[in-house]
SEGU-829986 format. One record per residue (C-alpha): residue in three letters; y, x, z. Coordinates in steps of 0.25 Angstrom, whole numbers. Layout:
REM residues N
rest, c2, c1, c3
ALA, Y, X, Z
...
//
This chain:
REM residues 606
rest, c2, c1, c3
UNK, 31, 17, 5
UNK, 22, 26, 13
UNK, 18, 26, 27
UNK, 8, 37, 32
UNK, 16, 45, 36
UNK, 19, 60, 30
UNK, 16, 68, 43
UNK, 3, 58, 43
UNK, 0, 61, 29
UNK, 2, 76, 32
UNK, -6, 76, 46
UNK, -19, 70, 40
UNK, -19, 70, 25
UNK, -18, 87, 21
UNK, -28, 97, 18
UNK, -36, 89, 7
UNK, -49, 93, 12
UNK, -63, 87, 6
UNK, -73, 84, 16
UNK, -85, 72, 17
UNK, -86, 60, 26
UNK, -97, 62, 36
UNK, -105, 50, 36
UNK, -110, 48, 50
UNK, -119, 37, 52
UNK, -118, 30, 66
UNK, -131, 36, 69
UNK, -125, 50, 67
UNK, -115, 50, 76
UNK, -113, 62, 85
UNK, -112, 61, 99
UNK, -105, 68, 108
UNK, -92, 80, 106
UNK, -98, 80, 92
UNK, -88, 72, 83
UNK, -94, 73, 70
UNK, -93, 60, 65
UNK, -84, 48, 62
UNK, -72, 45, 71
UNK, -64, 31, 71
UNK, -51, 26, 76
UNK, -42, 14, 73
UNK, -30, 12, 78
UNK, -17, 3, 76
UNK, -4, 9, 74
UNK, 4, 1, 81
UNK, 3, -12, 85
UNK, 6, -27, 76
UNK, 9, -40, 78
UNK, 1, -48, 70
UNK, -5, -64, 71
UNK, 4, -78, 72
UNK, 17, -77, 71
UNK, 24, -91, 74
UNK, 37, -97, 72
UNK, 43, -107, 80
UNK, 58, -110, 75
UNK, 58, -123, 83
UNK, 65, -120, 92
UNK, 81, -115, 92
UNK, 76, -102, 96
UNK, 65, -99, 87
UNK, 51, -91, 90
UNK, 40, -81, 84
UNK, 27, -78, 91
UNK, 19, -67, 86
UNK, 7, -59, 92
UNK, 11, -61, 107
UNK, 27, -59, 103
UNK, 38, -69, 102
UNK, 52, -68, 98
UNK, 64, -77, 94
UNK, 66, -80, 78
UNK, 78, -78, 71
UNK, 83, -89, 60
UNK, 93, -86, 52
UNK, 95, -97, 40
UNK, 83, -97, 34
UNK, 79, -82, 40
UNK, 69, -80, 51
UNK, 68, -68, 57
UNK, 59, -64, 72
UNK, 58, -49, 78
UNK, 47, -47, 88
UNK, 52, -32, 89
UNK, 50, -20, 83
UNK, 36, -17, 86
UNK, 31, -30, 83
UNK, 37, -34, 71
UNK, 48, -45, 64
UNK, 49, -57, 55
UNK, 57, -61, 44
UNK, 56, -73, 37
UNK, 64, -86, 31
UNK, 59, -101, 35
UNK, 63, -109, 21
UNK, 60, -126, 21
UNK, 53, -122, 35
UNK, 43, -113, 29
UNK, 44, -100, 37
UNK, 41, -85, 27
UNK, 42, -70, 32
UNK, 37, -58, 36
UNK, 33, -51, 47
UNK, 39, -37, 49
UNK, 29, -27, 56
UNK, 36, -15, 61
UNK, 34, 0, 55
UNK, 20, 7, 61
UNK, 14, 18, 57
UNK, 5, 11, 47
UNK, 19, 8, 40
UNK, 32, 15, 42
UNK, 40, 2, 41
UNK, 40, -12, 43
UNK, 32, -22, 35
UNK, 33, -35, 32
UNK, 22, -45, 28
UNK, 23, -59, 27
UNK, 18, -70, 35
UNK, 15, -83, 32
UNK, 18, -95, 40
UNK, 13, -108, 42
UNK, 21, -119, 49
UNK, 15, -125, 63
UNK, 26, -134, 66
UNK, 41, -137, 64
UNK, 48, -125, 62
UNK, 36, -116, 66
UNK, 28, -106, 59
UNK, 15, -99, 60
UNK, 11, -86, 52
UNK, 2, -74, 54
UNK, 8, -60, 54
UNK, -2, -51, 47
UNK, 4, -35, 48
UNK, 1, -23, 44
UNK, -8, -19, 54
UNK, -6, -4, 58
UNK, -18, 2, 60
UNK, -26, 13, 55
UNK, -41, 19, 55
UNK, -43, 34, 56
UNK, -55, 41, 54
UNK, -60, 55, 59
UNK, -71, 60, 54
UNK, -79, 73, 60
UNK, -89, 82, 51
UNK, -93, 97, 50
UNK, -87, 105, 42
UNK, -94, 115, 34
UNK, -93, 125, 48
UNK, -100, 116, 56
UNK, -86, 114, 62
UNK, -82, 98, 65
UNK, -69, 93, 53
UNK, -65, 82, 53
UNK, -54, 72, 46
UNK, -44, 59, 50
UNK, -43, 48, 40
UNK, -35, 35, 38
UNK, -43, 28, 28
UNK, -31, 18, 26
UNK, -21, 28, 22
UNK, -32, 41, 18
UNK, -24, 48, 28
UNK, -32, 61, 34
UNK, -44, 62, 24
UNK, -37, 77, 21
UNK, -35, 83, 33
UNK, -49, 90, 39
UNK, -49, 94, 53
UNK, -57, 103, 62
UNK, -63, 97, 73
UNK, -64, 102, 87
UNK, -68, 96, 100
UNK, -66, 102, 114
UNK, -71, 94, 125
UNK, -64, 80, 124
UNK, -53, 85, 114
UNK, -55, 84, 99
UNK, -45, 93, 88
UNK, -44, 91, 76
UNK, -37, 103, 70
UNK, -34, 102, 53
UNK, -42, 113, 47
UNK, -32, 115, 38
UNK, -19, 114, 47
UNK, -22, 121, 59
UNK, -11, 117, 66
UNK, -15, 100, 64
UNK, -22, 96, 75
UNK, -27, 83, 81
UNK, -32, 82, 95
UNK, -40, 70, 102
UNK, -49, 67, 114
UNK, -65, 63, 112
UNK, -70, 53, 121
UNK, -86, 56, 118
UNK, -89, 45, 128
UNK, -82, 35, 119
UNK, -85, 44, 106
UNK, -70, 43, 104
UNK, -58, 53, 99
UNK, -44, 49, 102
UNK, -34, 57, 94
UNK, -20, 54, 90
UNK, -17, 56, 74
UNK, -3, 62, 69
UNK, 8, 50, 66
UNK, -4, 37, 69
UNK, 6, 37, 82
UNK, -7, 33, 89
UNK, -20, 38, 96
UNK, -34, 36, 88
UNK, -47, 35, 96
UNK, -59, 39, 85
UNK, -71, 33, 88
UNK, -86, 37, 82
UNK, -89, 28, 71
UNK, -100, 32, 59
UNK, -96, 31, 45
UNK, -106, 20, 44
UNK, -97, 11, 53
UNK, -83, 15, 49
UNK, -75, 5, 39
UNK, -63, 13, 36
UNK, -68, 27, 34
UNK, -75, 25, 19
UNK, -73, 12, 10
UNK, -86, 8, 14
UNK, -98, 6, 22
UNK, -106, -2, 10
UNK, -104, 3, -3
UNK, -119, 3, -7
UNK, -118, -11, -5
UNK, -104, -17, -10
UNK, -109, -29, -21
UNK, -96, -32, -31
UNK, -90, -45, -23
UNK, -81, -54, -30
UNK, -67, -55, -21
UNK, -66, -65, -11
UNK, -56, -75, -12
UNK, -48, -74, -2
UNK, -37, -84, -5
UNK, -26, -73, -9
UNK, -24, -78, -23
UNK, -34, -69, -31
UNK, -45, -76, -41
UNK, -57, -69, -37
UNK, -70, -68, -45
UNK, -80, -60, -50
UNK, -80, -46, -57
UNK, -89, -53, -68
UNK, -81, -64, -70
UNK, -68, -55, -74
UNK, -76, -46, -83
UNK, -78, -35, -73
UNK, -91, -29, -69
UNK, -95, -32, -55
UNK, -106, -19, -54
UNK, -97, -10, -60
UNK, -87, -15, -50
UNK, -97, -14, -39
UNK, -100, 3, -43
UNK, -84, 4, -43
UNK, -83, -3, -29
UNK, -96, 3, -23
UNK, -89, 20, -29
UNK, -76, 14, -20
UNK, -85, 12, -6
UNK, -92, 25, -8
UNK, -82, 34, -8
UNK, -78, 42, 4
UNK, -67, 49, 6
UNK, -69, 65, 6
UNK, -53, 69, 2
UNK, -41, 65, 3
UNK, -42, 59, -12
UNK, -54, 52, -9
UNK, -52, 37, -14
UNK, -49, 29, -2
UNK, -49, 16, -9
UNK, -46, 4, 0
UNK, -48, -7, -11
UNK, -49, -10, -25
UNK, -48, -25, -33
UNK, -49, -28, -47
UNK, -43, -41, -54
UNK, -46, -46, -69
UNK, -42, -57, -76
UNK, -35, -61, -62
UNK, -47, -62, -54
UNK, -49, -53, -42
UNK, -63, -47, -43
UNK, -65, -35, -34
UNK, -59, -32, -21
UNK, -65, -23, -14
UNK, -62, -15, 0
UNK, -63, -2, 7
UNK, -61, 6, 20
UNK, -61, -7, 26
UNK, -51, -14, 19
UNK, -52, -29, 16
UNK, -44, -39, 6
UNK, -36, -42, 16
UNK, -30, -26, 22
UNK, -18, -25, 15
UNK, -14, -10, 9
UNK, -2, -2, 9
UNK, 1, -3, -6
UNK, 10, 8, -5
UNK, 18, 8, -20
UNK, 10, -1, -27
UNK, 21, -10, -20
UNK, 30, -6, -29
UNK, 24, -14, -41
UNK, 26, -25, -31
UNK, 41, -23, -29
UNK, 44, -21, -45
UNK, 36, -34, -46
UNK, 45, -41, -35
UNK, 58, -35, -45
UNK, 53, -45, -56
UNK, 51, -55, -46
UNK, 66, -54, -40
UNK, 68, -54, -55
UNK, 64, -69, -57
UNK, 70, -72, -44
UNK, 84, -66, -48
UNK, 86, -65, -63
UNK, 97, -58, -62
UNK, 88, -47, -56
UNK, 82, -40, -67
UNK, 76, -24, -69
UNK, 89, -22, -77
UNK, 97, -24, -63
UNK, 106, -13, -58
UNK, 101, -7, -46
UNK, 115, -6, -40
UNK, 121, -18, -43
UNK, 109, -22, -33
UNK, 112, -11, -21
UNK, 126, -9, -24
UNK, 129, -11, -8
UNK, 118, -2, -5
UNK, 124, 11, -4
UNK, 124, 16, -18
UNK, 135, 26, -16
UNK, 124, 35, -10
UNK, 121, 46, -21
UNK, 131, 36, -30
UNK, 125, 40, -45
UNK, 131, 33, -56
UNK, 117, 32, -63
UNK, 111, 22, -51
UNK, 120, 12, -56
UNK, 110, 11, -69
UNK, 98, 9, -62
UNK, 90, -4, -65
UNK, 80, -10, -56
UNK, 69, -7, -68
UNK, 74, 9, -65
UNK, 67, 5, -50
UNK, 54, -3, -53
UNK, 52, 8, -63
UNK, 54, 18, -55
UNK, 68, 26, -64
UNK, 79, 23, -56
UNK, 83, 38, -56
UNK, 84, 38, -42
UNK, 79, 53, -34
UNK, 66, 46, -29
UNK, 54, 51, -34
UNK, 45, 50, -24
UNK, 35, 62, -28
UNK, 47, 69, -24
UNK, 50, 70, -9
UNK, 64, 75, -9
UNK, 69, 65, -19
UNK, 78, 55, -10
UNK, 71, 44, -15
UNK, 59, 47, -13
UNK, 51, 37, -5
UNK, 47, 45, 6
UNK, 62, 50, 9
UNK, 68, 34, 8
UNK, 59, 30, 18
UNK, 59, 41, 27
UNK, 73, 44, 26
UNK, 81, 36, 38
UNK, 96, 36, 34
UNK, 94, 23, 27
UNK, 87, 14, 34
UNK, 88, 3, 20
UNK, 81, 11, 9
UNK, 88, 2, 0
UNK, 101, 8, 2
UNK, 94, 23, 3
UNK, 89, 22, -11
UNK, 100, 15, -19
UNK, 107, 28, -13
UNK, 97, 38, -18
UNK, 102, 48, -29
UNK, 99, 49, -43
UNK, 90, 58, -51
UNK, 91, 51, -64
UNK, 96, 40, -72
UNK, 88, 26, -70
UNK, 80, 22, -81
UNK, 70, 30, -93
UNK, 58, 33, -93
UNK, 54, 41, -81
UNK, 49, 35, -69
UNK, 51, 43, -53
UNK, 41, 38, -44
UNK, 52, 33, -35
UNK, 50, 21, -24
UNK, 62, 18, -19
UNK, 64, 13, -34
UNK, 56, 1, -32
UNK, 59, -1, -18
UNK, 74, -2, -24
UNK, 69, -13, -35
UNK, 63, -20, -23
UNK, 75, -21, -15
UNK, 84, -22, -29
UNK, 73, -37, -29
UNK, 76, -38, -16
UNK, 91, -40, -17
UNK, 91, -47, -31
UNK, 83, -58, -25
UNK, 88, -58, -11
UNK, 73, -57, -5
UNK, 69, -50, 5
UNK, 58, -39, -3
UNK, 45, -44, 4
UNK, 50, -59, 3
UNK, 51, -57, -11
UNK, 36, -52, -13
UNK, 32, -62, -3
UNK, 39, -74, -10
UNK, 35, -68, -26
UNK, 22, -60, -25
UNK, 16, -60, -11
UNK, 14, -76, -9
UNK, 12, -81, -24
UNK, 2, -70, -26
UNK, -5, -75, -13
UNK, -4, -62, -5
UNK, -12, -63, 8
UNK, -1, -53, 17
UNK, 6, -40, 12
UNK, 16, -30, 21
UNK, 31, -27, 15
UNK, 34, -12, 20
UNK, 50, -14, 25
UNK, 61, -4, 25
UNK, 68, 0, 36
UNK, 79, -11, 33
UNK, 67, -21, 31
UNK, 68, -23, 16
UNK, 54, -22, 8
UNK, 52, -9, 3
UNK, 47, -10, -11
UNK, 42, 3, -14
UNK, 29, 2, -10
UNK, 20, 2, 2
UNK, 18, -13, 5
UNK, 3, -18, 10
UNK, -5, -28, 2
UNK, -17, -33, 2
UNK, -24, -26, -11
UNK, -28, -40, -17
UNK, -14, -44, -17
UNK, -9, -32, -23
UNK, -18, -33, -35
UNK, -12, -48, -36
UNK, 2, -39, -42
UNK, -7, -33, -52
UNK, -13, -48, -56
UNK, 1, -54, -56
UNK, 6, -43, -68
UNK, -6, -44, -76
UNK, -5, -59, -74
UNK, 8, -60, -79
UNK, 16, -62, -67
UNK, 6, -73, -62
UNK, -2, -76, -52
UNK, -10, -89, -52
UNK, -1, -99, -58
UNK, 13, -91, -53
UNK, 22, -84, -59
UNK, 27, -74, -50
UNK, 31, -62, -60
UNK, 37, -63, -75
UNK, 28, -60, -85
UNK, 41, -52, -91
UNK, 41, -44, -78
UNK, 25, -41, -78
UNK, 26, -35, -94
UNK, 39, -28, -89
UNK, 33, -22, -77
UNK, 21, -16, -83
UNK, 28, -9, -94
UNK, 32, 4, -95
UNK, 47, 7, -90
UNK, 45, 21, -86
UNK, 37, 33, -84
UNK, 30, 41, -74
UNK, 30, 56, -79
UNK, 24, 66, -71
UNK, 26, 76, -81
UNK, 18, 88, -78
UNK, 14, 87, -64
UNK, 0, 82, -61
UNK, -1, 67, -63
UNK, -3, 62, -49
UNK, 3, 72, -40
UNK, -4, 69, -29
UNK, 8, 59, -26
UNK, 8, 44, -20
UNK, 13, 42, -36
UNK, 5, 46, -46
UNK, 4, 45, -62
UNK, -7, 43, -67
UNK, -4, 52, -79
UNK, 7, 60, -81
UNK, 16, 48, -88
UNK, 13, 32, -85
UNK, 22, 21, -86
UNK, 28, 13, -76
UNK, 33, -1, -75
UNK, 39, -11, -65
UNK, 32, -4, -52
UNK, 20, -4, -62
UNK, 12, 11, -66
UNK, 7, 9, -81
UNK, -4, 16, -85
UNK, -17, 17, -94
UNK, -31, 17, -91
UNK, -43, 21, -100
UNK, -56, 16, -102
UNK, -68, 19, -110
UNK, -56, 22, -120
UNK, -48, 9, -120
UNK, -35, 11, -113
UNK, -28, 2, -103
UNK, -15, -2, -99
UNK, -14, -3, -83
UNK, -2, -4, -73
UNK, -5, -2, -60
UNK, 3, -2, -46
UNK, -1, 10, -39
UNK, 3, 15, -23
UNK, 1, 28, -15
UNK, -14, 27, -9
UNK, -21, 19, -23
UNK, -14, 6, -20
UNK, -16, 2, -35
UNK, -14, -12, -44
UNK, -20, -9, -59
UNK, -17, -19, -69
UNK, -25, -16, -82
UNK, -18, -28, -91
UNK, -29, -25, -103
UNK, -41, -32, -92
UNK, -34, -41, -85
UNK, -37, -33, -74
UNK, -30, -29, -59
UNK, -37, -18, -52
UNK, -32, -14, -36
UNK, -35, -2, -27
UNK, -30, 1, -13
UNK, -32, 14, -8
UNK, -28, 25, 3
UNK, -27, 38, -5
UNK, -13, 39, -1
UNK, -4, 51, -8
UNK, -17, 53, -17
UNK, -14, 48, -32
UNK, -24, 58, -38
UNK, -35, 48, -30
UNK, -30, 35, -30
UNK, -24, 37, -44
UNK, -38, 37, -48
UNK, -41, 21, -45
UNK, -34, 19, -56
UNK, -34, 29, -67
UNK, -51, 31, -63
UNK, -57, 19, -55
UNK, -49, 9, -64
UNK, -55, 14, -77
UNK, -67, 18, -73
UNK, -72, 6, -65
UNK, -64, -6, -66
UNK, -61, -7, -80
UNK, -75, -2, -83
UNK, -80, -14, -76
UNK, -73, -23, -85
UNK, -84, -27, -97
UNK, -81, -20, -109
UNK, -80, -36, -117
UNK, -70, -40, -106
UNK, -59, -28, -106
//
């Protein structure tokens, strides 16, 4: 699921100009109406209740406290439910042999376009009450200006989101007259921006398009910003073993898996010294490497840490397929071989009513051949992911898609790049097993795999979307890559079959891109012109000093990417920003994969 917005994407991200980043040292900062320089604003968009949320069902009427807000909680059998309003947020949850479970639903924000819900452990404090902590999604974001000459003498300058890798495209002509600051695009000459200088406070205040707020800039120097480059020290980084930090993962050293720690170091050291002088300038936010199910690299940039979580965007939807063979061993009446509509049959099938939907199996919707008009490189196609979640005549997206139209008969060989497919299988899991989507993850995945917290993007009827977009925290995502190469195990559970993890990385069907340019500068790209694809799984080969190896990888928009090379034992992860740029983030794994992490494996131990 997406969630800058397209008028944001279109305000800030166009014009795909080069340019370099001024590096201003603190010393060097310009005094005065000049503005040449490095400006910096944070700011929250919108505000979030967060902190100790306790229960008290004690009493006939029971209570919930949470950051300064009460409210009266709801029981129903075993169900538990409390609203603090719509601006502040909701719980749902179940108390079973007086052990209390849920989640806390954030209201949409501008960060994320609908509600999410993550999960909150509880502790008992006395009879029949219950403490947790509520950890959201905190919506804020850092923006950067940065003012240099351009090759008139005249002041440019650009915006950048370094979490999102908005504005690095967009260059802007700088003028100042008196108190008043205009940016004017240089190549849209009816874009403008307009704020106010404060030179006693060296300070710019300027709203941004669809942020919904005011920004205040401040001076800053590159060698004080954290955000604005992936690091200040790359000269310095020193390969580090992972810290354990209690969330599962056996942590050692490079050495002791086989891997070579300098060559490590050089790779890690290239990623902190690169700085952003285009639009398809790497913005790598993380990268981790796993072998022989140790964890022994994790490393972290533009101020990121182990515990930030990052939008995943549809590397979720390897997790939703994954929850399909879960629902499987739960229900096993349930199976890929299940009819779609003898499923939704209540759920408005009469829409576009096609005598071919009544073949579709749930494998057509985890491998991405249901026939259904939903490819998502194309924007008029009613099933396209853009159109289902914008469109507002049917608020349960559910009974939108089972009513879509057909383009084709389910089944063969060719897969559509079509996201409502697995959001269907998720819901299809969802029903089989009577579970609530995120419950199911939670109960199955999240808790034995020792997640630390996650966010579940919601639907406007509040079931989890399973198409993609959910935020995890990059060392628990890479756990889903370790589980498949493990077999379906993790520690000493069993939390997938083996059946379902051979069946999932085989080929089921086939991206063609025929004659077009393999990437396309989409959120979806091939690789190559044809790949396979499995059960929410891309299936691909990598080369290496001529030996080839079999890899399948879960990718999402941005470089959210879990490569599972089988062959070496081996789990490599990246997080990125390069949003709607698959030529760059394509790259970590057909490039930085190959060239770096599998070369730092010892010939004797591959």
């Amino acid at each position: 699921m997406k969630y800058v917005t397209a008028s944001l994407r279109r305000a800030l991200t166009c014009c795909c100009l080069a340019f370099a980043l001024p590096h201003v040292q603190a010393a060097e900062l310009p005094s005065g109406n000049e503005l040449t320089g490095i400006w910096e604003a944070s700011a929250p968009l919108g505000q979030v209740a967060k902190g100790e949320l306790t229960v008290d069902l004690s009493h006939a009427s029971g209570q919930a406290k949470l950051d300064g807000h009460q409210t009266i909680a709801k029981i129903e059998g075993s169900t538990i439910t409390f609203d603090f309003g719509s601006s502040t947020g909701r719980f749902r949850g179940a108390l079973v042999d007086d052990k209390l479970n849920g989640f806390w639903i954030q209201p949409a924000s501008s960060l994320a376009s609908y509600a999410m819900a993550t999960p909150v452990r509880f502790r008992q404090i006395g009879h029949r009450r219950w403490i947790g902590i509520v950890r959201p999604l905190i919506p804020r974001t850092t923006l950067y200006l940065v003012v240099d000459k351009g090759a008139d003498g005249s002041s440019m300058a650009f915006i950048r989101d370094y979490q999102r890798n908005i504005g690095i495209g967009r260059r802007f002509k700088v003028d100042l007259s008196g108190a008043r600051v205009e940016l004017s695009d240089a190549g849209d000459s009816g874009y403008r921006l307009t704020g106010s200088l404060d030179e006693v406070h060296h300070a710019i205040t300027m709203a941004v398009p669809d942020y919904g707020t005011l920004f205040r800039f401040v001076r800053t120097s590159a060698s004080q910003v954290s955000n604005l480059y992936p690091t200040r020290t790359e000269a310095l980084y020193r390969y580090r073993q992972p810290i354990d930090d209690g969330d599962g993962w056996t942590v050692g050293s490079a050495s002791s898996v086989g891997l070579d720690a300098a060559l490590l170091e050089t790779f890690v050291r290239s990623l902190a010294a690169q700085r952003a002088t285009s639009a398809s300038s790497p913005a790598i936010q993380a990268v981790l490497v796993a072998r022989h199910g140790k964890l022994v690299l994790d490393e972290y940039f533009y101020g990121y840490n182990r515990e930030d979580t990052h939008d995943i965007r549809s590397a979720g939807k390897t997790l939703t397929a994954t929850l399909v063979g879960i629902a499987q061993r739960i229900d096993p009446s349930f199976t890929t071989n299940t009819k779609v509509y003898d499923i939704f049959s209540n759920d408005d099938p009469d829409r576009n009513p096609d005598p071919r939907k009544k073949m579709m199996t749930i494998e057509n919707l985890i491998t991405m051949t249901s026939g259904y008009n939903c490819d998502d490189e194309n924007p008029k196609a009613p099933g396209n992911e853009d159109v289902v979640t914008a469109q507002k005549t049917q608020p349960d997206w559910t009974r939108y898609i089972v009513g879509l139209p057909m383009i084709s008969t389910p089944g063969g060989r060719r897969a559509v790049y079509c996201s409502v497919d697995i959001h269907l299988a998720g819901a299809s899991a969802s029903r089989a097993t009577g579970i609530w989507l995120p419950a199911l993850f939670d109960e199955y995945l999240a808790k034995p795999l020792d997640f630390l917290t996650y966010h579940w993007d919601l639907t406007p009827t509040d079931q989890g979307y399973g198409g993609g977009g959910q935020y995890l925290r990059p060392r628990d995502l890479l756990k889903i890559g370790q589980l498949y190469l493990s077999k379906g195990r993790w520690r000493d559970r069993q939390l997938i079959s083996p059946e379902w993890v051979y069946e999932a990385t085989q080929e089921h069907s086939v991206f063609d891109t025929g004659s077009e340019a393999p990437l396309r500068g989409s959120e979806h790209p091939a690789p190559t012109d044809v790949h396979g694809y499995g059960y929410g799984w891309h299936l691909l080969m990598t080369n290496v000093e001529g030996k080839r190896y079999r890899e399948y990888v879960a990718t999402g928009n941005g470089g959210q990417i879990v490569a599972v090379i089988p062959d070496l034992d081996l789990v490599v992860g990246f997080a990125s920003s390069n949003y709607n740029n698959g030529k760059t983030w394509w790259k970590f794994i057909s490039n930085y994969i190959p060239e770096h992490i599998i070369p730092a494996i010892s010939q004797g131990k591959r």
